[in-house]
MARLUMTOR-126529 format. One record per residue (C-alpha): x, y, z; residue in one letter. Coordinates in steps of 0.5 Angstrom, whole numbers, m for minus. Example, Ala and Ser with C-alpha at 12.3 -4.5 7.8 and 13.67 -1.06 7.14 Angstrom:
2
REC      xx      yy      zz   type
REC      25      m9      16      A
REC      27      m2      14      S
# end
This chain:
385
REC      xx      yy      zz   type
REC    m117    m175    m146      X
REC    m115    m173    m138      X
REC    m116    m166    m137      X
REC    m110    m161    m137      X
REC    m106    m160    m131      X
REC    m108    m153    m130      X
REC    m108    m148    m122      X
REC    m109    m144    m119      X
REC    m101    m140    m118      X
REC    m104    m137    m112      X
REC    m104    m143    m107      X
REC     m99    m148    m111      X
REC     m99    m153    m105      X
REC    m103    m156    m101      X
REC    m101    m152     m95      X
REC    m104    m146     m99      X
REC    m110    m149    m100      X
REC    m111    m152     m92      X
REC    m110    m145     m89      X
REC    m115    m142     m95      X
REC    m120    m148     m92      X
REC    m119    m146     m85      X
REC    m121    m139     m87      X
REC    m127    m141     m91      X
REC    m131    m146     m87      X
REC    m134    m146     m80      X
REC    m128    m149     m75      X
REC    m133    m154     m72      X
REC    m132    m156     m81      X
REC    m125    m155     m81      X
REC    m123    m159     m75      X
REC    m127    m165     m77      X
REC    m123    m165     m83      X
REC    m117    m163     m80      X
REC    m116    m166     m73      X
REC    m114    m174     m72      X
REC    m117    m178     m65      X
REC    m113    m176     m58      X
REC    m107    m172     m57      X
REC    m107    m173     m66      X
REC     m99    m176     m65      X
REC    m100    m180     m70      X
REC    m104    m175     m75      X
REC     m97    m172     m75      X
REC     m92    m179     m75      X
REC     m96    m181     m81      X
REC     m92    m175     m85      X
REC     m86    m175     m81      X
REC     m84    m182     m82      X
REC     m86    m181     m90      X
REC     m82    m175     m90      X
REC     m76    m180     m87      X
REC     m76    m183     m94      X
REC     m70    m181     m98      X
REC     m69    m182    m105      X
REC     m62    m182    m109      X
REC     m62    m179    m115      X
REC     m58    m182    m122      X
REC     m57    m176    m126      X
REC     m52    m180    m131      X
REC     m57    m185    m132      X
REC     m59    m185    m139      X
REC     m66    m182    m139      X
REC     m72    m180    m144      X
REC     m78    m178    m141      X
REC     m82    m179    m134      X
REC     m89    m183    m134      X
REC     m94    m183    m128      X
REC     m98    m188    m133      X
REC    m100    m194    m128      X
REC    m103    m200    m129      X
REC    m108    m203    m124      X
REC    m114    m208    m123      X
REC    m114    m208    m131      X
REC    m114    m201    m131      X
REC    m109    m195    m134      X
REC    m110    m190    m129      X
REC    m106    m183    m131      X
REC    m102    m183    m125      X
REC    m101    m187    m119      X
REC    m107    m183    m113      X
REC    m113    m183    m112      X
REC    m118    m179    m108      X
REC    m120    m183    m101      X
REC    m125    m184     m98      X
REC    m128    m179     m93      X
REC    m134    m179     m89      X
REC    m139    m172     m88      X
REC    m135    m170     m94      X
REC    m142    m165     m95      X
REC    m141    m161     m88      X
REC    m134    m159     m91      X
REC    m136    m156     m97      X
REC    m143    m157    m100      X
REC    m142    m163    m106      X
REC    m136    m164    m104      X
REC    m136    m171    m108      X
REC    m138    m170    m114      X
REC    m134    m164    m114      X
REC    m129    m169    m114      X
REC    m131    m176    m117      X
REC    m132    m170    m122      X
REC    m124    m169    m122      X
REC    m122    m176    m121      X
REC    m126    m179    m127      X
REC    m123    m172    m131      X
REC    m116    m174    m129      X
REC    m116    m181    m130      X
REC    m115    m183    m123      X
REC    m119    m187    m118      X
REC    m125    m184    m113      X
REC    m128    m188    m107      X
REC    m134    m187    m105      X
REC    m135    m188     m97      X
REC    m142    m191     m95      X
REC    m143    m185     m90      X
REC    m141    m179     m94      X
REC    m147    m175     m97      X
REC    m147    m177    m105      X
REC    m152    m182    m107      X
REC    m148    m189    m110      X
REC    m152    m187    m116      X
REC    m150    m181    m117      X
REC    m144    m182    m117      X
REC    m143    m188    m121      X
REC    m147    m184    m126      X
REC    m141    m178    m126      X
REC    m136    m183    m126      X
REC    m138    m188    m132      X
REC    m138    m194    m126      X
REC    m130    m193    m124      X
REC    m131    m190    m119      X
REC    m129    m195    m112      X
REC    m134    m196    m106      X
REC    m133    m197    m100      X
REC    m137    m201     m95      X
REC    m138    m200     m88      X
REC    m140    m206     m86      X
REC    m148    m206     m84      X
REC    m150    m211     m78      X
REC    m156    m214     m82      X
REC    m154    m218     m88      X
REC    m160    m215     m92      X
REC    m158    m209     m92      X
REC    m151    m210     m94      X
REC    m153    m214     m99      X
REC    m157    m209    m102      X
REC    m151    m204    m102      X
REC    m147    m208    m106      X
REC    m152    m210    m110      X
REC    m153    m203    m112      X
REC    m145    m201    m112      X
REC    m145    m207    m118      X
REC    m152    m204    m121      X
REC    m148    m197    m122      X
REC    m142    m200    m125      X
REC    m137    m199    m120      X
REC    m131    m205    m121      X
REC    m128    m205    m115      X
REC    m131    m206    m107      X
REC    m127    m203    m102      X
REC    m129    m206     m94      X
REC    m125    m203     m89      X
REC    m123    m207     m83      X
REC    m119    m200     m78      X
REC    m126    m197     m75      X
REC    m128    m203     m69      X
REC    m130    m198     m65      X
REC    m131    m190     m66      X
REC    m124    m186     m65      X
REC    m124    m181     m59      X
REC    m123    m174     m62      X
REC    m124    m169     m57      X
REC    m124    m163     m62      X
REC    m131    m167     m65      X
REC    m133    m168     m59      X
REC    m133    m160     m56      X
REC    m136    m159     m63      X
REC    m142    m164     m62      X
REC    m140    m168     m67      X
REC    m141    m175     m64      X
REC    m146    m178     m65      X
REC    m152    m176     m64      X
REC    m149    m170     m67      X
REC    m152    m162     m64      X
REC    m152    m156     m66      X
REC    m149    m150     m61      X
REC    m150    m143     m61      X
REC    m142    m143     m63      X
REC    m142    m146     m68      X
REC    m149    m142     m70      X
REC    m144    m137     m70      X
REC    m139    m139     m73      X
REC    m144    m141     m79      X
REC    m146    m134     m79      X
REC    m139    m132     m80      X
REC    m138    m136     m87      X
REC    m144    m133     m91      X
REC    m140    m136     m97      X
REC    m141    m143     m94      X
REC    m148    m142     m90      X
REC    m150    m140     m98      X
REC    m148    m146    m101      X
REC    m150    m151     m96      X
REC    m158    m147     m96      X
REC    m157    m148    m104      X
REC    m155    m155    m103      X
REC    m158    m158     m97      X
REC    m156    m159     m90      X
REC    m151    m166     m92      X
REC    m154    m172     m90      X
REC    m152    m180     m92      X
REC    m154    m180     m98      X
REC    m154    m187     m99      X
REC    m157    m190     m93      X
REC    m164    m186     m95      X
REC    m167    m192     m97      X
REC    m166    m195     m90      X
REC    m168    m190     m85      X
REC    m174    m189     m82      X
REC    m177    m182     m85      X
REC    m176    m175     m80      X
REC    m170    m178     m75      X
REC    m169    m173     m70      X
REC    m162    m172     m68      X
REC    m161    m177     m62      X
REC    m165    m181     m67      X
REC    m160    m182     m72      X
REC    m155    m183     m67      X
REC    m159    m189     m65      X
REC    m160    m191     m72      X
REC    m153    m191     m73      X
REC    m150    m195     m67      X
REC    m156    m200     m69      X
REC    m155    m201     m77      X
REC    m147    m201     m77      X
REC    m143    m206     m74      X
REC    m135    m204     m75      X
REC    m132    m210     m74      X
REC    m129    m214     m79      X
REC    m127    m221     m79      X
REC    m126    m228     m83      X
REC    m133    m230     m83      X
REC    m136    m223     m85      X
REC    m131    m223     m91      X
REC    m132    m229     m94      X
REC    m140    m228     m97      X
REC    m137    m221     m99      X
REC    m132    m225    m103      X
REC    m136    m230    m104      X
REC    m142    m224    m107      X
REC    m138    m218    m110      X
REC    m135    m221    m117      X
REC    m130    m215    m119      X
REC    m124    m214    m114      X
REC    m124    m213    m107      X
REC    m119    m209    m103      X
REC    m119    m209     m95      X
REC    m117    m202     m93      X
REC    m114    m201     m86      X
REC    m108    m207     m86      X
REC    m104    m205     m80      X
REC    m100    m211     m80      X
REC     m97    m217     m83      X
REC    m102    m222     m79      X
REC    m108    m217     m83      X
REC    m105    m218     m90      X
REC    m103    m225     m90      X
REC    m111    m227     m88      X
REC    m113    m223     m94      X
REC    m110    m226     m98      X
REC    m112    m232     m95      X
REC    m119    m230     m97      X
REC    m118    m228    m103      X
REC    m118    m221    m104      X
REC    m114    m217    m109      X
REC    m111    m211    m106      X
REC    m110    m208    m100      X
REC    m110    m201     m97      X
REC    m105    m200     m91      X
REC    m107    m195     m87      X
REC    m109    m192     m80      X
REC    m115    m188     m81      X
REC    m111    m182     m83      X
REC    m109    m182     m74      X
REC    m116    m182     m74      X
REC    m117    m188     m70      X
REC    m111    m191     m66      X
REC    m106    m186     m63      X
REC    m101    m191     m61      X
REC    m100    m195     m66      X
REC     m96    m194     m72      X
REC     m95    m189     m77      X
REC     m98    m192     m84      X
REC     m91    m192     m87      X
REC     m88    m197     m83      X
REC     m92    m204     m83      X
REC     m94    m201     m91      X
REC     m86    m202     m92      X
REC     m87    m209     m89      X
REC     m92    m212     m92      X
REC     m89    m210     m99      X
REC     m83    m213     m98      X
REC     m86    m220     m96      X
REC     m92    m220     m99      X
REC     m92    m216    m105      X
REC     m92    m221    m111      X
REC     m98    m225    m107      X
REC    m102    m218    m107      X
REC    m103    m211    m109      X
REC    m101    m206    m103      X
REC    m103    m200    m103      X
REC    m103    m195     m98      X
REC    m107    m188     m95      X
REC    m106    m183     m89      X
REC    m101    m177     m87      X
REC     m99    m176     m95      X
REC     m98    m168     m98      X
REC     m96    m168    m104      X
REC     m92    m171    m110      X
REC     m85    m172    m106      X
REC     m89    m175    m101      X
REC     m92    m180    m107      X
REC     m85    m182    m109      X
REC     m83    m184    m102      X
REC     m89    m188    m102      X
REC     m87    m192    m109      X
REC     m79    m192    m107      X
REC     m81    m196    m100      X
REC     m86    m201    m104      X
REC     m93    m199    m105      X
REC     m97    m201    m111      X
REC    m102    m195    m110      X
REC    m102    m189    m106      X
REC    m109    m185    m104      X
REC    m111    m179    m100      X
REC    m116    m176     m97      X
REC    m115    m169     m93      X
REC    m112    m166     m99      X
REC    m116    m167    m104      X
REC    m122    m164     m99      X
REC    m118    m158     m97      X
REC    m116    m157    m104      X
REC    m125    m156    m105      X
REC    m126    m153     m99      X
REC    m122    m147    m101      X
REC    m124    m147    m108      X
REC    m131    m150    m109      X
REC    m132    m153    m115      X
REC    m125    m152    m117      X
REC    m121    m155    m112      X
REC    m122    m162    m114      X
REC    m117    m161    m121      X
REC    m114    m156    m118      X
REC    m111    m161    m113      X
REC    m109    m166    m117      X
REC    m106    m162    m123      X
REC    m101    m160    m117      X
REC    m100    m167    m114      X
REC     m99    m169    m121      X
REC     m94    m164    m123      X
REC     m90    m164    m116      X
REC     m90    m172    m117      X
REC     m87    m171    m125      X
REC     m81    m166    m123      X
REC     m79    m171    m117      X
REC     m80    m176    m122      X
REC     m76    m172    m128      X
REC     m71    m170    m122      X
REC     m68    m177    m120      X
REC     m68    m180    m127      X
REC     m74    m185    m125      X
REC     m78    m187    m132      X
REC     m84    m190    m129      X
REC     m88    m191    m123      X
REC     m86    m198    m121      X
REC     m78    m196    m122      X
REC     m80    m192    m115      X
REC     m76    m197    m110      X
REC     m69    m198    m115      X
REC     m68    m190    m112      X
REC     m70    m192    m105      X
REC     m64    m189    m100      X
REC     m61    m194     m97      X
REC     m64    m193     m89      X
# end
């Protein structure tokens, strides 16, 4: 049974929560979080341009109830969201993933495990039952990634997520004055600004400071900081293309998603490789400023190839309307991953059921408002554009 929606009336939206986080964490945290790469133009394109979206209501038509129920990947998940994948989700809020893998599996909805967050495979396969997702950054050396896929399918997990939209390291200059490139270095500023969040500094010391997790196994023990950052540039090549998917498709028998399609080009290849759904996205405004909102190439590809596979969608969603405008303009699937981490940050281990439980009910009242019976009548209330 799914957990009941129940919250915290104190912070009904997800802007509540992002100011509550703001004040809970240490800055160089929350801009982590919080900020994209360059000028952060299409951090704020991504929510505009979905936002552009209008729906039409009919409120004559004959309507019973509202259903979120969606099916997907053989799978009846309560509603159409997931939690995406986000990196370091331990230096935003001591553990932070399980917290939310937690919420995920209570709710019936889908949580993606990054590779380079700070919750082991293990652990959270075991939380979720095996239905959490993983998400693969791909290793440069093929015993590496196959022995992290290899453990992703000893946990249970039934879909692989590979992603094709980090070629090279965005430039965020936030990051970057808070030495949290790579290697990453700890100021005095940010000492202080540790101090100023006792709560968090607590927290962290009870839990221990975040590391990667799953890539333990594969690191040299006592890396230093400039070690690491070696270590990372040496073990993981971010670039995607043909011949490194094949023997992914070829090895992972559940269903494989590629996450970060920007373009027609991207969606007709996978496609071509065989894969089962895709995710259009531009990293949440994280990688390419120039580039396009995650909206507009998402409502391309729909339209022509969204009976060849399933196209879902990330970056720049908010809320349940946002959800809506997603559905009505084609996407199959919807995921986000700065909202569910705001909701932990300012409520710790409540926050994760508490930002569903919102984005839930927020989704059933646009849903209820139009007159749209289920997920996948979203695009016959698409506004003319």
């Amino acid at each position: 049974m799914s957990a009941p929606i129940v919250f915290d009336t104190h912070y009904p939206s997800v802007d509540d929560l992002r100011e509550k986080a703001k004040k809970r964490i240490p800055k160089f945290a929350f801009e982590y979080l919080d900020g994209g790469c360059n000028e952060d133009v299409n951090l704020h394109k991504n929510t505009k341009e979905i936002r552009d979206v209008e729906l039409v209501p009919r409120y004559l038509k004959h309507h019973i109830q509202s259903s979120q129920k969606t099916k997907l990947f053989g799978h009846e998940y309560d509603a159409p969201f997931g939690i995406a994948p986000v990196g370091l989700q331990g230096l935003m809020w001591p553990n932070a993933p399980e917290i939310l893998a937690q919420a995920a599996f209570d709710h019936n909805i889908p949580f993606i495990l990054s590779t380079v967050t700070t919750s082991p495979i293990e652990r959270i396969g075991e939380l979720t039952e095996g239905k959490a997702w993983f998400q693969l950054y791909h290793p440069a050396r093929d015993e590496i990634r196959d022995d992290i896929i290899n453990r992703a399918a000893a946990a249970g997990y039934t879909v692989l997520v590979i992603l094709c939209d980090v070629p090279t390291f965005g430039y965020r200059p936030k990051d970057i004055r808070n030495g949290l490139a790579m290697p990453p270095k700890m100021s005095l500023t940010n000492i202080l600004q540790i101090l100023g969040k006792p709560n968090w500094a607590m927290r962290t010391l009870v839990h221990g400071q975040p590391n990667f997790e799953t890539l333990k196994p594969y690191m040299p023990k006592n890396l230093d900081l400039k070690q690491l950052g070696k270590f990372m540039d040496e073990t993981f090549s971010g670039r995607l293309f043909e011949e490194k998917i094949k023997p992914i498709r070829d090895m992972w028998k559940g269903k494989l998603v590629l996450k970060g399609v920007a373009s027609l080009a991207d969606a007709e290849l996978a496609i071509k490789l065989g894969l089962d759904g895709i995710i259009v996205s531009n990293h949440g405004g994280r990688q390419l400023d120039a580039g396009e909102s995650s909206i507009k190439p998402m409502s391309r590809i729909a339209k022509k190839y969204g009976d060849q596979i399933t196209v879902m969608v990330d970056s720049g969603m908010r809320s349940g309307p946002d959800i809506a405008r997603c559905l009505a303009s084609g996407a199959r699937f919807t995921f986000m991953g700065r909202s569910f981490m705001y909701g932990v940050a300012a409520l710790g281990k409540k926050g994760g059921n508490h930002t569903i439980s919102i984005i839930k009910r927020q989704l059933q009242q646009v849903m209820e408002q139009i007159c749209c019976e289920r997920i996948e009548d979203f695009p016959n209330y698409l506004a003319k554009q």
